[in-house]
C-alpha positions in Angstrom: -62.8 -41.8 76.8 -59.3 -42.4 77.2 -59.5 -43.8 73.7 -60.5 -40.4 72.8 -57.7 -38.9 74.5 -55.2 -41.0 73.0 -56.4 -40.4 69.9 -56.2 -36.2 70.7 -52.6 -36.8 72.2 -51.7 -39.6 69.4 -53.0 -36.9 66.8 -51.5 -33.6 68.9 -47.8 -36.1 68.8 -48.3 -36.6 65.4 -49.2 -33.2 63.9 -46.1 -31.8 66.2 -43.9 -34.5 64.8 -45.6 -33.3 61.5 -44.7 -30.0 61.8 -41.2 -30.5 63.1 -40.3 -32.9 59.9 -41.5 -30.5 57.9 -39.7 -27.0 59.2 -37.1 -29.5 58.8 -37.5 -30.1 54.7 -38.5 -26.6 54.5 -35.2 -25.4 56.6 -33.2 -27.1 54.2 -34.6 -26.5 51.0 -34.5 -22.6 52.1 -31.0 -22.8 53.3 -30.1 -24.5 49.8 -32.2 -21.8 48.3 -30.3 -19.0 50.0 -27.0 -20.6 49.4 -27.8 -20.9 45.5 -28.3 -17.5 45.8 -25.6 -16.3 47.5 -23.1 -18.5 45.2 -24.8 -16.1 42.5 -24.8 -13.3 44.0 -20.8 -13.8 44.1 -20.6 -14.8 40.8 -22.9 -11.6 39.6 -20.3 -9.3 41.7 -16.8 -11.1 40.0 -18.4 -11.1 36.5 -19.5 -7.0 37.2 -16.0 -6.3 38.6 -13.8 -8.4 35.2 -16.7 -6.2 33.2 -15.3 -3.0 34.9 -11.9 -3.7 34.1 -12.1 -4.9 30.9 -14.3 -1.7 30.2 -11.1 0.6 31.8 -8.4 -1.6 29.2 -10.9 -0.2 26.1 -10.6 2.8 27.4 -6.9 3.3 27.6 -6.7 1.3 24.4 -9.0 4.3 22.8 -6.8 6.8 23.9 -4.0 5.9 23.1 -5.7 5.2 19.4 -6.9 8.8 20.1 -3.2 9.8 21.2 -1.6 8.1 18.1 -4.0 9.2 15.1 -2.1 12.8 14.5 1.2 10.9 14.1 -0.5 8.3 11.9 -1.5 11.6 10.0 2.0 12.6 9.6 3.5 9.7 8.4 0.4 9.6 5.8 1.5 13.0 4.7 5.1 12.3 4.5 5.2 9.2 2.7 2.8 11.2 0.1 5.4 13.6 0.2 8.1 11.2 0.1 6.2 10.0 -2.7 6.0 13.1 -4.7 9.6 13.8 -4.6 10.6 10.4 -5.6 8.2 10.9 -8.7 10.3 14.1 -9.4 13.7 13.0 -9.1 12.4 9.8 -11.6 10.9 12.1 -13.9 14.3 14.2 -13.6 16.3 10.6 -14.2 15.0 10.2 -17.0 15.2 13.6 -18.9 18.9 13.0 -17.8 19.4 9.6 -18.9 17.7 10.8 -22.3 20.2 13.6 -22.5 22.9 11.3 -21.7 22.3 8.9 -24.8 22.4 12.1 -27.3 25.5 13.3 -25.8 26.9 10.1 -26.2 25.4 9.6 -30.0 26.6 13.4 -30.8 30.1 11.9 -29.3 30.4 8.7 -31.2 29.0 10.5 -34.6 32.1 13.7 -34.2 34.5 10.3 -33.3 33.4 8.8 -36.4 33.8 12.2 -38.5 36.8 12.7 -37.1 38.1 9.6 -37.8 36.2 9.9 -41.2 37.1 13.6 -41.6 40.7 13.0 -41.0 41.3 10.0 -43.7 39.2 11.4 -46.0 40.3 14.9 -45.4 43.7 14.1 -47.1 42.3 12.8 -50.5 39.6 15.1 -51.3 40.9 18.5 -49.4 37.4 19.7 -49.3 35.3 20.3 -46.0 32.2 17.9 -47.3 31.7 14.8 -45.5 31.6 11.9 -48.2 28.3 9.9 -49.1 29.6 6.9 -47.2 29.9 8.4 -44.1 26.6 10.2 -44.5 24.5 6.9 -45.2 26.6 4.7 -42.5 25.6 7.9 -40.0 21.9 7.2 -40.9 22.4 3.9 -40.1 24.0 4.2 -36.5 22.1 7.3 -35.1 18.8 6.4 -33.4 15.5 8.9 -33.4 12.3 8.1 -32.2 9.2 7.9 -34.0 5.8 7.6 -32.3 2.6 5.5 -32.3 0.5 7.6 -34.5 2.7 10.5 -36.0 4.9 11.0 -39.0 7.7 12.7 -37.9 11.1 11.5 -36.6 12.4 13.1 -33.1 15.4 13.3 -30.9 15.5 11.5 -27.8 13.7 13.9 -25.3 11.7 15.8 -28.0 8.6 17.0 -25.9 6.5 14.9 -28.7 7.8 11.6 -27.3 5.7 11.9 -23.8 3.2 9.3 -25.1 5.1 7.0 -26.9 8.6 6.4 -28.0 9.6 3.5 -30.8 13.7 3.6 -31.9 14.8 3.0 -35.0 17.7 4.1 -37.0 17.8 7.3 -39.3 18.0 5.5 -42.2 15.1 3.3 -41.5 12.9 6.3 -40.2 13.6 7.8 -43.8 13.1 4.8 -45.5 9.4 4.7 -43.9 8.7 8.1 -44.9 9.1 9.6 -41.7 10.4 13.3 -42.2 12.2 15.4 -39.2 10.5 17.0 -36.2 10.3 20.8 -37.3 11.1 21.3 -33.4 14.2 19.1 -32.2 15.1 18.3 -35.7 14.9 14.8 -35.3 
């Protein structure tokens, strides 16, 4: 019998001992568990705070988007304004630049007759201007003839908008071109 009992108290020691080692594995592996956890659990709360202030930055940065469209607007209409004007004051340029060069021609050609007028003037004492000055005249004035017509034009003759080719008068004639029955050519 007291093999018996040392068996009950061997086993009794043994499933005690038993029990103890394992609360002890099982103590660990949950204290692990819960310390996993909580290591989470702290990451989880930085990540959710970094997402709350990143989501407050795309917030100010759409306002201020928000705030700055209206003078983005602006600008956008006054550069097409700007844009406008400038188109005008070329446009304007250029009828002046056009009237410049047939001031200047109309100069040069009464300098010439002048010149002409006064040295032939003494010889013939008639107001005609001589056939050499009238053929050297159609050789130094420039009109314009265009891509597809048949007529010869002053510089700013509202048929030159499309196209524009110079050539001398005498050339133009000499083509066939005859003069614009508006500027004259």
């Amino acid at each position: 019998m007291d093999g018996r009992k040392f068996d009950k108290n061997t086993l009794k020691t043994l499933v005690i001992a038993a029990s103890l080692l394992l609360n002890c594995v099982l103590g660990g592996a949950s204290y692990t568990y819960y310390h996993h956890l909580a290591e989470q659990m702290n990451e989880t709360a930085s990540l959710q705070s970094q997402v709350s202030h990143l989501e407050g930055s795309v917030s100010d940065l759409q306002a201020q988007v928000d705030e700055s469209q209206p003078t983005i607007d602006d600008l956008k209409a006054q550069v097409a304004s700007l844009t406008e004007e400038k188109n005008g004051l070329q446009t304007q340029v250029d009828t002046l630049t056009s009237q410049k060069v047939d001031l200047q021609k109309q100069v040069d050609t009464l300098k010439a007759g002048a010149s002409s007028g006064s040295s032939s003037g003494s010889s013939s004492g008639g107001s005609s201007v001589p056939a050499a000055y009238s053929s050297s005249d159609d050789q130094s004035e420039t009109v314009y003839v265009t891509d597809t017509g048949s007529k010869y034009h002053s510089a700013g003759c509202r048929y030159l908008k499309k196209s524009q080719i110079p050539m001398s008068l005498s050339e133009a004639k000499r083509q066939g071109y005859t003069a614009c029955s508006v500027c004259g050519g």
